[in-house]
C-alpha positions in Angstrom: -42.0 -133.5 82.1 -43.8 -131.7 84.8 -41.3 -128.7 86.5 -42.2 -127.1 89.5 -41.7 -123.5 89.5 -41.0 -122.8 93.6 -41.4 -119.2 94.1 -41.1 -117.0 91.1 -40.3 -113.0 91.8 -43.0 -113.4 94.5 -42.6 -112.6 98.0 -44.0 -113.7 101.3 -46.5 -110.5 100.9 -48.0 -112.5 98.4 -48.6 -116.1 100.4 -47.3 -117.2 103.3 -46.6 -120.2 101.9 -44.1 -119.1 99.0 -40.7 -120.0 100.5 -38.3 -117.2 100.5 -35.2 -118.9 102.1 -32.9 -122.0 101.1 -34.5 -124.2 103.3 -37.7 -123.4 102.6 -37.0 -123.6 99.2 -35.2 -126.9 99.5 -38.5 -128.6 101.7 -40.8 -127.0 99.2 -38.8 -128.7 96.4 -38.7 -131.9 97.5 -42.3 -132.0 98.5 -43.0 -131.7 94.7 -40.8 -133.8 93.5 -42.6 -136.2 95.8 -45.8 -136.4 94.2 -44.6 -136.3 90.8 -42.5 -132.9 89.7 -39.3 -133.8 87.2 -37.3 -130.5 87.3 -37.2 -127.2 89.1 -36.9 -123.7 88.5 -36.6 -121.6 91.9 -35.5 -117.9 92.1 -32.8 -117.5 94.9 -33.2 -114.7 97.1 -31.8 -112.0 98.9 -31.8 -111.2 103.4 -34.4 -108.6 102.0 -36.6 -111.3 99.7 -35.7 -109.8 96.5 -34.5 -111.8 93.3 -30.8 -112.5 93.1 -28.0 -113.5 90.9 -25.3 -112.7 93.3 -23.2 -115.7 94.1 -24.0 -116.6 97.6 -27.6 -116.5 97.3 -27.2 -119.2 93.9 -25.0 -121.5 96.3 -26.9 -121.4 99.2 -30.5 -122.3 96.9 -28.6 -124.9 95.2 -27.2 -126.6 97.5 -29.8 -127.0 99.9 -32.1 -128.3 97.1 -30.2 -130.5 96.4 -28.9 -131.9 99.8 -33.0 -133.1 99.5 -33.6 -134.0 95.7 -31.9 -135.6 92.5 -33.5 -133.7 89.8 -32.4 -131.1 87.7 -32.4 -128.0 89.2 -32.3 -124.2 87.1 -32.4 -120.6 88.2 -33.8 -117.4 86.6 -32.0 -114.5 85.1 -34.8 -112.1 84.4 -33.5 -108.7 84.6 -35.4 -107.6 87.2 -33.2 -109.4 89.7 -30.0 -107.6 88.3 -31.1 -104.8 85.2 -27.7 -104.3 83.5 -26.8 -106.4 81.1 -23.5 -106.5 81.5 -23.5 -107.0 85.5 -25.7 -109.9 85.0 -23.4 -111.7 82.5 -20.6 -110.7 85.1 -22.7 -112.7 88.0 -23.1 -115.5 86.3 -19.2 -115.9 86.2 -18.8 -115.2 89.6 -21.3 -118.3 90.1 -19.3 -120.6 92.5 -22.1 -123.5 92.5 -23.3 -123.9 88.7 -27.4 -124.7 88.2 -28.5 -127.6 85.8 -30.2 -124.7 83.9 -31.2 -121.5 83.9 -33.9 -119.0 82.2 -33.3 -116.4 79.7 -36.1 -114.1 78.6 -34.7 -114.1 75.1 -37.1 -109.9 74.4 -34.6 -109.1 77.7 -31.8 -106.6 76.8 -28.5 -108.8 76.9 -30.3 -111.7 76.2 -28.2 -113.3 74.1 -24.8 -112.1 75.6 -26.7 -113.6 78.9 -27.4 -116.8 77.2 -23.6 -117.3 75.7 -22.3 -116.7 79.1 -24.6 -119.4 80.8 -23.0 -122.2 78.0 -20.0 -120.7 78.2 -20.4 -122.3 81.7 -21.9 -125.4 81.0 -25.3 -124.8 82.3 -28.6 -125.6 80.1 -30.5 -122.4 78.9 -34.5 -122.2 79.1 -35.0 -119.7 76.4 -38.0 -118.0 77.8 -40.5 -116.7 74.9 -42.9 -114.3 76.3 -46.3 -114.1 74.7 -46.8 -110.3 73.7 -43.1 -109.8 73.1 -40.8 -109.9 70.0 -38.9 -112.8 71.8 -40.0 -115.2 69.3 -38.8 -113.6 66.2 -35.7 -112.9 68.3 -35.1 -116.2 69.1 -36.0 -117.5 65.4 -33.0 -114.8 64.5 -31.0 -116.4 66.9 -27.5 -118.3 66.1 -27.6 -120.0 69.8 -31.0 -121.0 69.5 -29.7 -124.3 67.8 -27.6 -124.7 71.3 -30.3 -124.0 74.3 -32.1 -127.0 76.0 -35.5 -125.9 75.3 -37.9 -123.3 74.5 -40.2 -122.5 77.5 -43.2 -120.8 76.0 -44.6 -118.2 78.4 -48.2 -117.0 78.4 -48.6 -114.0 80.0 -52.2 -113.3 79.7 -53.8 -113.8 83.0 -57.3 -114.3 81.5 -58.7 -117.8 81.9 -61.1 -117.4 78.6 -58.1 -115.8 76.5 -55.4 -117.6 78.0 -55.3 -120.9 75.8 -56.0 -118.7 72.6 -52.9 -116.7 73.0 -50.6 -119.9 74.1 -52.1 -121.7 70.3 -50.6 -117.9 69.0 -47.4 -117.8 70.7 -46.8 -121.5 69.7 -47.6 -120.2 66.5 -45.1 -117.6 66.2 -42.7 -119.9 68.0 -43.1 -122.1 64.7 -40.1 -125.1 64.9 -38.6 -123.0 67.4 -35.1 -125.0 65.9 -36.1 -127.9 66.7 -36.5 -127.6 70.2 -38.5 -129.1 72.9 -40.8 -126.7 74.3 -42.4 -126.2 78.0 -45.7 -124.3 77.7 -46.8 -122.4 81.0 -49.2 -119.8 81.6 -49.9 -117.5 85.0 -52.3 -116.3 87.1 -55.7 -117.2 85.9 -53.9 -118.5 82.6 -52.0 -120.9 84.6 -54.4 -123.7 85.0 -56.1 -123.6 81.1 -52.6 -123.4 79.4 -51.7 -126.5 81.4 -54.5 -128.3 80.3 -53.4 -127.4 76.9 -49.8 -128.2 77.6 -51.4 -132.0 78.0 -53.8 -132.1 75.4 -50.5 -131.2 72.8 -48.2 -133.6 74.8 -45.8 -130.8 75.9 -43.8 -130.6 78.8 -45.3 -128.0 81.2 -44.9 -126.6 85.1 -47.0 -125.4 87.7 -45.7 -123.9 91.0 -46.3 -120.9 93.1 -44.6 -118.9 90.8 -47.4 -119.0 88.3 -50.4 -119.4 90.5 -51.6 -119.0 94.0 -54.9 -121.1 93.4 -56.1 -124.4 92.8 -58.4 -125.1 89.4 -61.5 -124.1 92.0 -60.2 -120.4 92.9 -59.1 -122.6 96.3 -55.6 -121.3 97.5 -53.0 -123.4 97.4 -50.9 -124.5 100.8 -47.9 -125.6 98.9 -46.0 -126.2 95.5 -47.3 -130.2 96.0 -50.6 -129.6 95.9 -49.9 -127.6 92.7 -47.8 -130.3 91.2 -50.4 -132.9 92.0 -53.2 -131.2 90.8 -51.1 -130.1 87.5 -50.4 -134.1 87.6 -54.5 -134.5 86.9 -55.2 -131.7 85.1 -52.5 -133.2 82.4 -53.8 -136.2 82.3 -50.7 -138.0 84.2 -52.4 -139.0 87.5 -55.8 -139.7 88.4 -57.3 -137.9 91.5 -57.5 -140.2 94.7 -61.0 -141.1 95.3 
């Protein structure tokens, strides 16, 4: 599985090509799952371009992504978009239009309270494990862990040299991980190694202009499907048109 992450906590300060609205969003998404992307993960957004979990801003993203494709679909719940716990399990009740999935960072406060309120729901939980974080162990402690869709392994070291080294740690500390699948992902200038690692393992990945602005050759990239076709070579998946 190759997911597309669509914008990430970025804004258009960043690019002018990371969408910021639903239908920017929704044409973005589509686009990848044109050349090849399996499953999204898009951050909804406020009038001001901020990360959301407010209601409106959920319905809105979802549906106009999916008025274009038939994929699975998730949202994230990093605490950055809403910091207190308890205000972001009470968002995700208010939730009028439910996500296929959505992201916990399991080394978040209210992780698991987070997490029990998304299956609570019937949505699918990404339990995001952090390199550099105590989320593994966490999770490992976890009695939901058993219950999430899967594990998506996050490098955060932006080094390209480093960046592989500390996804073979993380996956270490990850261990069985209960069992689960796991989607392996790294940023920045970690983005583009960890993916070739994700292939060389056979583990489900993403790429997207959440995690990285720039093509394999420090070129920027002009949209999430250039990213998800490259990804699809730099896998292994798809061979580059001559």
């Amino acid at each position: 599985m190759v997911q597309v992450c669509v914008n990430g906590a970025r804004g258009s300060g960043d690019s002018a090509v990371v969408p910021m609205s639903p239908g920017a969003m929704a044409d973005s998404a589509a686009e990848a799952v044109a050349v090849g992307a399996s499953d999204i993960h898009v951050h909804p957004k406020s009038p001001c371009g901020q990360d959301t979990l407010s209601a409106k801003a959920v319905a809105a993203t979802l549906e106009s992504i999916r008025s274009q494709v038939r994929v699975p679909v998730g949202v994230t719940t990093g605490a950055w978009a809403e910091p207190d716990p308890a205000a972001r399990v009470a968002r995700i009740h208010e939730w009028s239009v439910l996500p296929d999935h959505a992201s916990v960072n399991w080394h978040e406060p209210g992780a698991e309270e987070v997490a029990a309120a998304l299956l609570e729901r019937g949505v699918g939980v990404e339990a995001g494990i952090w390199s550099g974080t105590d989320g593994a162990a966490r999770f490992a402690a976890s009695p939901l862990g058993p219950r999430v869709l899967r594990v998506l392994a996050e490098v955060t070291d932006p080094a390209r040299d480093s960046a592989q080294d500390t996804a073979q740690e993380l996956l270490a500390e990850l261990g069985t991980a209960h069992g689960l699948p796991v989607l392996l992902h790294g940023e920045e200038g970690g983005a583009w190694p960890v993916l070739r690692l994700a292939g060389h393992l056979g583990l489900a990945t993403r790429i997207g202009l959440e995690d990285t602005l720039v093509l394999p050759d420090g070129q920027r990239a002009v949209s999430n499907a250039q990213l998800v076709s490259e990804g699809l070579v730099q896998y292994g998946w798809a061979q580059r048109s001559p």
